[in-house]
C-alpha positions as CSV (number, residue, x, y, z in Angstrom):
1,X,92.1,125.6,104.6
2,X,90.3,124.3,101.8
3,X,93.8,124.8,99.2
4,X,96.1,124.1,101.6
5,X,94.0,120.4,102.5
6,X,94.2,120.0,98.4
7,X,97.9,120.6,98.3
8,X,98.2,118.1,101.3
9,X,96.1,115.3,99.2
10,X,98.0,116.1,95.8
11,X,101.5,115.4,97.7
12,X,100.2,112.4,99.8
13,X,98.2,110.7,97.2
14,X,94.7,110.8,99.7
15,X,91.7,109.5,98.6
16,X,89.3,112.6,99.0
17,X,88.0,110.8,102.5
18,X,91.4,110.3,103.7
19,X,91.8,113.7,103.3
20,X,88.5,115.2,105.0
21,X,88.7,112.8,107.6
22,X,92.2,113.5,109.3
23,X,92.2,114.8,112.9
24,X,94.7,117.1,114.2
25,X,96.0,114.0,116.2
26,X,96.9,112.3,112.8
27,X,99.6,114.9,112.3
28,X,103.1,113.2,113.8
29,X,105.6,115.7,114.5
30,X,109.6,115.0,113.5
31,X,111.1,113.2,115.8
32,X,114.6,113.2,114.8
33,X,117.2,114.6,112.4
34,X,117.7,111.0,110.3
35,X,115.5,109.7,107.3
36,X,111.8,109.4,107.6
37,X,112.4,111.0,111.3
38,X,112.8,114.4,110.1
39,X,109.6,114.8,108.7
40,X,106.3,115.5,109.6
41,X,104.1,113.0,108.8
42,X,100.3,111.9,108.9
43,X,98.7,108.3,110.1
44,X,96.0,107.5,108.1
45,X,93.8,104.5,109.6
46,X,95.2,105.6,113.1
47,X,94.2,102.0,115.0
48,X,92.7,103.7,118.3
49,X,89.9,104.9,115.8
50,X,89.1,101.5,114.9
51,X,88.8,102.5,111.3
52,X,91.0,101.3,108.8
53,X,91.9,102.6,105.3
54,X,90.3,101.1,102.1
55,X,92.4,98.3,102.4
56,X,92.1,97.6,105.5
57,X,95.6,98.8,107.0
58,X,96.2,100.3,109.8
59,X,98.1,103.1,111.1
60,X,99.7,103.7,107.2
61,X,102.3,106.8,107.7
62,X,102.6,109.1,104.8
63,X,105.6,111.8,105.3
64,X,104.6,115.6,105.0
65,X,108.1,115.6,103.2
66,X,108.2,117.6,100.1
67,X,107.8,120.3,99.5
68,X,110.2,121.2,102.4
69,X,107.7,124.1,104.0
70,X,104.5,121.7,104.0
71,X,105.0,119.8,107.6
72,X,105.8,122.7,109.3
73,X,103.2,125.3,107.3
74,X,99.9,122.2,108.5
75,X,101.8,122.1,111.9
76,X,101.4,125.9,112.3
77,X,98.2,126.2,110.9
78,X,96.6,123.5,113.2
79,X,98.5,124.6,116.6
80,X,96.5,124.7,119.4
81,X,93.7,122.4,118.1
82,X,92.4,120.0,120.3
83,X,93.4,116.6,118.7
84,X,90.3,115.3,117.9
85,X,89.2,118.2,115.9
86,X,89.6,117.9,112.2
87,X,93.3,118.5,110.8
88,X,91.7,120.9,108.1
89,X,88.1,122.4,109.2
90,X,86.7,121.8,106.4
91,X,83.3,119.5,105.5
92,X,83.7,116.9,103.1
93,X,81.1,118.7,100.9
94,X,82.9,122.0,101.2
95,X,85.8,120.6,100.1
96,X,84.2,118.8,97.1
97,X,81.9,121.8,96.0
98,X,85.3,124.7,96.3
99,X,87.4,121.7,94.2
100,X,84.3,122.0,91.7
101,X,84.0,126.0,91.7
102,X,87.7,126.4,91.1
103,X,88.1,123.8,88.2
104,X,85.0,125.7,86.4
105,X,86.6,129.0,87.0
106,X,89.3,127.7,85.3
107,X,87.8,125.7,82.3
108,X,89.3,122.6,83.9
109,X,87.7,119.4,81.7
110,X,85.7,117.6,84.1
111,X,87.7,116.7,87.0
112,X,86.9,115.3,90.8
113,X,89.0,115.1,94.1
114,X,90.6,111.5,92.9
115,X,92.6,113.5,90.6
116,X,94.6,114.9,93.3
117,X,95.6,111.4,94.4
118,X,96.4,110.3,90.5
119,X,97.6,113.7,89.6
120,X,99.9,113.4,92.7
121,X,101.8,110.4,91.7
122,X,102.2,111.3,88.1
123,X,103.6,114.4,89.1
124,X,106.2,112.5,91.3
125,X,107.1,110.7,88.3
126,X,107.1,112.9,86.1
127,X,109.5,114.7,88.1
128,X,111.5,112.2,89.0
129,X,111.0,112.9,92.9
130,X,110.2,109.2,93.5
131,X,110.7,105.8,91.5
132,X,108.0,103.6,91.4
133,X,108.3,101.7,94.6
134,X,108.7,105.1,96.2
135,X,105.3,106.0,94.2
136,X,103.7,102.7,95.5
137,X,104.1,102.7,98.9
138,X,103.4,106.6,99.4
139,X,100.2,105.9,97.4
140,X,99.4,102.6,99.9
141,X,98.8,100.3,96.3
142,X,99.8,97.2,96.7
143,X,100.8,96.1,93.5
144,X,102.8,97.6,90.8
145,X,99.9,97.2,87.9
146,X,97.9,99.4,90.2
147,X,100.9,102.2,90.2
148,X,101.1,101.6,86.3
149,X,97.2,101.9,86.6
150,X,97.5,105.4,88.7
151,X,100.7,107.3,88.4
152,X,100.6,108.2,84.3
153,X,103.1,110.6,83.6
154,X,101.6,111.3,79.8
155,X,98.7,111.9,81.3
156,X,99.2,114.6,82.8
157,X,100.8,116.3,79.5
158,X,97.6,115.3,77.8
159,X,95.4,116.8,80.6
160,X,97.4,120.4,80.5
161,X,98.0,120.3,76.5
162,X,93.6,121.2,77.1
163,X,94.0,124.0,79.0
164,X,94.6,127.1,77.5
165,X,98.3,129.2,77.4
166,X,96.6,131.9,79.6
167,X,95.2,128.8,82.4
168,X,98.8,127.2,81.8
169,X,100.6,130.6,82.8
170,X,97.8,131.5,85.5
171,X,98.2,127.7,87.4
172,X,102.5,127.5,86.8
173,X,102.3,131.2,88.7
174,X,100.4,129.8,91.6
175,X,102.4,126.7,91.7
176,X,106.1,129.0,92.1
177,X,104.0,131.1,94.4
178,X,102.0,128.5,96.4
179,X,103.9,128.8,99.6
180,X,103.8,132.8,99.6
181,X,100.0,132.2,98.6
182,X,99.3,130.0,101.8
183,X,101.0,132.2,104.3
184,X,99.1,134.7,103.2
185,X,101.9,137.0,102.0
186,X,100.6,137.2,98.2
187,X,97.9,137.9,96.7
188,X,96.3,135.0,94.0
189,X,96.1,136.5,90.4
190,X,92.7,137.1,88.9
191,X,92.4,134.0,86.8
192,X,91.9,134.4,82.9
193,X,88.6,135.1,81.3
């Protein structure tokens, strides 16, 4: 639960509390075959909770829409839940203290949960999956210096070019194999010494 919840924040560009917080009820299911419709997606700031997000939104919709398998893989993992239980069981603390373990094991610099959010949008750019008012408005920023601010391609590069050719090979593995990884039909590597 814990790696698929971090997948789910990398994609969506949550803020780590956005993240722990979802209930199984903030998970929409598609409701159609056109656009947005198709997809699942997840309500953050739902407005029966009376909790907005950090900027005090409500009801923001973020679409569970790439990679293709992702709506449908949370969907099946969280069937038969009651909807007030948590989307992913997992406590916040859990979730920050696994992030931690797994970025030591792997001689990660020093890194923390925002870095899913960042690392999300940069990805997305780097890609070229989404252009920047694409970026902004799945990452709920409300102005484009604060993209700029966020979604830095180079950084990325910079960030990998300190990890070493064996971490490199070890996390592009995972990342082809993710999906496989998640359903449980392969098993992770060892990671390098």
């Amino acid at each position: 639960d814990v790696a698929l919840l971090i997948l789910v924040m990398f994609v969506c560009y949550l803020r780590p509390s956005e993240g722990s917080g979802l209930l199984r009820r903030d998970l929409n299911y598609p409701a159609g075959q056109v656009g947005g419709l198709r997809h699942y997606t997840l309500t953050l700031g739902a407005r029966e909770t009376g909790k907005s997000t950090k900027t005090q939104v409500f009801d923001d919709c973020v679409p569970l829409d790439y990679p293709s398998w992702l709506g449908p893989l949370v969907a099946q993992r969280c069937h038969g839940r009651p909807l007030l239980h948590s989307l992913f069981p997992v406590s916040h603390s859990q979730l920050v203290s696994d992030f931690r373990a797994e970025a030591e094991m792997l001689h990660f610099p020093p890194t923390n949960l925002y870095q899913c959010r960042h690392g999300g949008a940069s990805d997305d750019a780097l890609a070229r999956r989404r252009g920047q008012l694409e970026v902004m408005g799945r990452g709920r920023w409300t102005t484009a210096a604060s993209v700029r601010r966020y979604s830095k391609a180079s950084q990325v590069q910079k960030y990998l070019a300190l990890l070493s050719p064996a971490v490199r090979r070890y996390c592009q593995h995972a990342e082809r194999h993710v999906h496989e990884l998640l359903l449980g039909n392969s098993k992770p590597l060892r990671p390098p010494p």
